[in-house]
Residue, then its C-alpha position, 0 to 999 in steps of 0.5 A: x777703612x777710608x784712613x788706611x786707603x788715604x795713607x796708602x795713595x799718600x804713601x804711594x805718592x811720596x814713593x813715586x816722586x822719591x822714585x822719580x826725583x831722587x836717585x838715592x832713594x832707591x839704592x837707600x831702600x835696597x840697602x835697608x831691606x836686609x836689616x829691615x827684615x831682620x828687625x821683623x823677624x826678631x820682633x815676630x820671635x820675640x812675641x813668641x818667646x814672651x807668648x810661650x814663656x812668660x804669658x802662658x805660665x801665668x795662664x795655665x799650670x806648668x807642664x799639664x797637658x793643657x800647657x802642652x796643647x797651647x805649647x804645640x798650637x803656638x808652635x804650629x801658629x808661630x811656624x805658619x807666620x814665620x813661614x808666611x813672613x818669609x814667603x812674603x819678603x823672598x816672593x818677586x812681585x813682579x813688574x810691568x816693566x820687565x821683559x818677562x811681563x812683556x812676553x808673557x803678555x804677548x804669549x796669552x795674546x797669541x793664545x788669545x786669551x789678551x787681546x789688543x783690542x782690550x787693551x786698546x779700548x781700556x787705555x782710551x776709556x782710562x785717557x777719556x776719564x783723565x781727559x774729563x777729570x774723572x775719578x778717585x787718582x790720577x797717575x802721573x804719567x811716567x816719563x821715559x827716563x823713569x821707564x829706563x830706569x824701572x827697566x834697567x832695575x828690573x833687568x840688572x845683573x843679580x846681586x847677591x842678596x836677590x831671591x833668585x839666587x835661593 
């Protein structure tokens, strides 16, 4: 638990400062994606593929009914991660920079369900802490070249390979 929850701040902090620092990194990881993601899909196939064809003959007798209940159960179970991988790679995580967060945002407050002073008062709760030296991590703030840049890529024009475009 703890080990996993370092590597991930680690992670995340190399990340930020390759975001911020260099400007490669980021077109690098776009480009990346696509293969990335065929990598996955082939490792996931290839488990099943030695799951359904080579483990499960040596476990139960070749075309027995038993053989045909694990048969149908690792193809339900197979679909179901196929599936969820694939929802997990197509699904826009969305971004506090983006137009569309702001105005969301400013809808739920003029329906009253976010208010300012909310925001307000987390955000000086959040500068007494830094202020202080209080807690776990704190953020590096952001500067505004940074914030153009997130805004710039989270409004570009769509490229070919973008969710949207299914």
């Amino acid at each position: 638990g703890r080990v996993a929850l370092w590597l991930a701040t680690q992670f995340d902090r190399m990340l930020d400062f390759c975001l911020e620092h260099c400007k490669c990194c980021e077109s690098m990881m776009l480009y990346m994606g696509a293969p990335l993601v065929v990598f996955g899909v082939l490792l996931i196939v290839s488990v099943i593929k030695i799951g359904m064809y080579d483990v499960l003959p040596l476990v139960v007798t070749p075309y027995s009914f038993v053989h045909w209940v694990h048969i149908m159960w690792a193809m339900l179970l197979s679909v179901n991660v196929l599936w969820n991988y694939y929802m997990g790679v197509f699904t826009d995580p969305g971004s506090q920079y983006s137009d569309h967060y702001k105005r969301l945002c400013k809808e739920a407050r003029e329906m009253g369900l976010l208010q300012e002073e909310q925001d307000q008062r987390q955000q000086q709760q959040q500068q007494q802490q830094q202020q202080q030296g209080g807690g776990r991590r704190r953020r590096r703030q952001h500067s505004s070249s940074h914030q153009e840049h997130h805004s710039y890529w989270n409004n570009r024009p769509l490229m070919p390979w973008d969710w949207t475009k299914c």
